[in-house]
C-alpha positions in Angstrom: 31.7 13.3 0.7 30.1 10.4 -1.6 27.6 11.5 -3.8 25.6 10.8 -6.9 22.6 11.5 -9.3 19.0 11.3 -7.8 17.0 9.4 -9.8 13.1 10.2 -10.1 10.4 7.3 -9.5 9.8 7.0 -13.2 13.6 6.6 -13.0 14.1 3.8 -10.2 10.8 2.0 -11.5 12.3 1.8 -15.0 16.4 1.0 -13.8 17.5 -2.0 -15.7 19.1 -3.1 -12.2 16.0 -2.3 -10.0 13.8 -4.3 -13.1 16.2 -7.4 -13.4 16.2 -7.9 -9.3 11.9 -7.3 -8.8 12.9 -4.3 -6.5 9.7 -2.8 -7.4 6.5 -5.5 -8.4 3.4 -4.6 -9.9 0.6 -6.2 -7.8 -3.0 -6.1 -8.1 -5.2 -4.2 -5.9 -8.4 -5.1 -7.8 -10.4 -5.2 -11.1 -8.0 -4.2 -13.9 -5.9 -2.0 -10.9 -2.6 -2.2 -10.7 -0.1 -0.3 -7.5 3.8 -0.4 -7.9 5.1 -1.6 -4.7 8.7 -2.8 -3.1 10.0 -6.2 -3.5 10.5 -8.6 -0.7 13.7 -7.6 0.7 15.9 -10.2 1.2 16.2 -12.1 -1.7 16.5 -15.9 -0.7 16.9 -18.6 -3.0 14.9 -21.5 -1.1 12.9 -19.5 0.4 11.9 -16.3 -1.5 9.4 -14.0 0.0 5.6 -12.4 -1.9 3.1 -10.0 -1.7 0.1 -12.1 -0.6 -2.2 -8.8 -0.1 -1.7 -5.3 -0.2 -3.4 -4.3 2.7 -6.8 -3.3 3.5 -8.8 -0.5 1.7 -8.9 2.6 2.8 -11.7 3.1 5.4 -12.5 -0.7 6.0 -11.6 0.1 10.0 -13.4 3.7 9.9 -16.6 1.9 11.5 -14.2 -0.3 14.2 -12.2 2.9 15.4 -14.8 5.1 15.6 -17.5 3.3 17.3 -15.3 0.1 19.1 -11.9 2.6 20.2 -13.4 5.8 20.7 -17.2 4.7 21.8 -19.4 6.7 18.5 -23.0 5.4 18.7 -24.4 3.9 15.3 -26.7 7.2 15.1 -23.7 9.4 15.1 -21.9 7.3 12.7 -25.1 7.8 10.4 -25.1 11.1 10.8 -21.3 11.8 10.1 -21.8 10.2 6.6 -25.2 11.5 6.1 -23.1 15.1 6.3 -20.1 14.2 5.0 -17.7 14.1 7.5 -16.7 10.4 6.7 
């Protein structure tokens, strides 16, 4: 049975191997913000892959789902953040 030591996050983020190979990049998520995300896996030489974006904030599609997918009028959308529930 293989087995070996498991390493925390502090750990991985900070392994000389992980560091030297970009297995975990620091990318910017906004005004003096920075998230720790995971490398482009593969590696290639000619053609090595980036983070262009990290993705969209959290609640940008709240309005879309809500009213578009599941058909909640603009009044109950008000009302929902008036009280709180988005």
């Amino acid at each position: 049975m293989p087995a070996g030591p498991v390493s925390s996050v502090a750990g991985v983020v900070n392994e000389p191997q992980f560091v030297e190979r970009e297995s975990v990049q620091s990318v910017s998520v906004g005004e003096n913000e920075m998230l720790l995300m995971p490398g482009v896996v593969p590696r290639l030489m000619r053609t090595p892959g980036t983070i262009a974006h990290v993705g969209r904030s959290i609640g940008a599609d709240t309005d879309v789902i809500l009213a578009d997918l599941l058909g909640a009028s603009p009044e109950a959308l008000k009302e929902w953040r008036e009280v709180g529930i988005i």
